[in-house]
N, C-alpha and C positions, 0 to 999 in steps of 0.2 A: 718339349713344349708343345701342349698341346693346342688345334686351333678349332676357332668354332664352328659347326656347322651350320647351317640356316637350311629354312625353306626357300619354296618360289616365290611364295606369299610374303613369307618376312623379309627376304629381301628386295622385292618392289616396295613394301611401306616402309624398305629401309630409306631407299634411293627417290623416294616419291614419284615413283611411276605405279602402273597397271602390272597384274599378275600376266596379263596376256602380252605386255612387251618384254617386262622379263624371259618367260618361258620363248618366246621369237628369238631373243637375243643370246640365251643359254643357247639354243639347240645350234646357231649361226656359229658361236664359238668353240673353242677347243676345251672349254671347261670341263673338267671332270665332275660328273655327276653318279652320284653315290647314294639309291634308295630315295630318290627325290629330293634328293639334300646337294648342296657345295660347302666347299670352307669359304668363309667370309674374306680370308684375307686374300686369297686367289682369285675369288668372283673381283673383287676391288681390284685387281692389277689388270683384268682383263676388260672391265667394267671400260677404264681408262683409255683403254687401247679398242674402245667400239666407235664405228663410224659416227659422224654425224652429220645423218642426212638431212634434218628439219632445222632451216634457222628459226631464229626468236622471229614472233611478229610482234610487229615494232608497235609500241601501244603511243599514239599520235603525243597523248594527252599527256604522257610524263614527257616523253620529248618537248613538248611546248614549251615545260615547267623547268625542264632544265635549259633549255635554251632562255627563257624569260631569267631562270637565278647567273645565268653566266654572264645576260647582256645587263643586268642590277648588277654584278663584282665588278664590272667592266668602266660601267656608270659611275661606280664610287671610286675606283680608281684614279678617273679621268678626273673626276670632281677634288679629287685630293691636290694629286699634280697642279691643278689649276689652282688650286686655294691657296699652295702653298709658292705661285708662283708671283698671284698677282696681288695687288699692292693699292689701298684705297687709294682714289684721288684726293682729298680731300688732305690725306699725308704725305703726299705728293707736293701738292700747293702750297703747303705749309710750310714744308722744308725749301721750296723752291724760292718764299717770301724770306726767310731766315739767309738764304745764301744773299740773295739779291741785296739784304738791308746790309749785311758784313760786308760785300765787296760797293755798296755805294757808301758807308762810314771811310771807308779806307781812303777810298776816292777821292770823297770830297774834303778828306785829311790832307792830300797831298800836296794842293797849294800853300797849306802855312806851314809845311813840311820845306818844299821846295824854293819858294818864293823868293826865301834872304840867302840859300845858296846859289840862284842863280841869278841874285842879284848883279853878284858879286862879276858874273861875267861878261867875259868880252866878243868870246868865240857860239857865234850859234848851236856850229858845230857840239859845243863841248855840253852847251845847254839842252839840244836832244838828246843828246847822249845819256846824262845824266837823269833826265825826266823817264825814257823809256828802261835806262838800270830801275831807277823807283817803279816804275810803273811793274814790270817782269818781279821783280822783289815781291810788291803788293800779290799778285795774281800769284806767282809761285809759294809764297805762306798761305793764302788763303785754299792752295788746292791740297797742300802737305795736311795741313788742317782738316781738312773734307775727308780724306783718306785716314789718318789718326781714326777720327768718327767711326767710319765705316767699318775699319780694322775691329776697331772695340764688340760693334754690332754683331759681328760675325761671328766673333766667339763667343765659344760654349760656355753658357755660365756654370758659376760649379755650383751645386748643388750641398 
């Protein structure tokens, strides 16, 4: 297999440099040179293996643009999390009117609920007791409830 030869010429407009850094950088190396010629695949391995004395100077004005598009990803980001965290008031209130009307219906059910069973008694004692069982009853259906809801809400609908 045979490989290709180049110039000094073609191979700086290979690598987009000057003829005058190639020919510096040739004569630096171990490169076999043959009639003003190299094989291309050998200049490339050594090519690789040459110093690099010059950094990039930093061009201010893409840095700004890419610092400016990272703090906009950053910005949409935050903006996302937040959107999908928070929750109008207005749906808030609404729901907080809905629970409040359920647990004062319940409520104020309770005396002609309780009234004629604790007519019936004699012991105070028995008569606390029994209002706060109703009462714990009331407040404990009404949170299983709240929860059912929320359960629903959460999941994924199917599609």
């Amino acid at each position: 297999m045979s490989n290709e030869w180049v110039t000094f010429s073609q191979f700086a407009k290979f690598k987009g440099v000057t003829n005058q850094y190639v020919h510096k950088w040739a004569s630096g190396s171990e490169l076999p040179i043959v009639d003003g010629k190299f094989e291309l695949e050998v200049a490339n391995r050594h090519w690789h293996k040459r110093p690099q004395s010059r950094q990039k100077k930093i061009d201010f004005d893409e840095a700004r643009t890419k610092k400016m598009e990272a703090d906009a990803r950053l910005a949409e980001m935050s903006a996302d999390t937040m959107a999908s965290q928070l929750v109008e008031t207005a749906s808030v209130v609404e729901t907080w009117e809905r629970s409040f009307a359920k647990i004062k219906t319940k409520m104020t059910a309770l005396p002609n609920k309780m009234g004629p069973i604790l007519a019936v008694q004699d012991d105070p004692k028995i008569c606390t007791n029994q209002l706060k069982n109703a009462i714990n009853k009331i407040l404990n259906e009404l949170a299983s409830n709240a929860r059912r809801r929320n359960t629903r809400r959460a999941e994924p609908k199917a599609s």
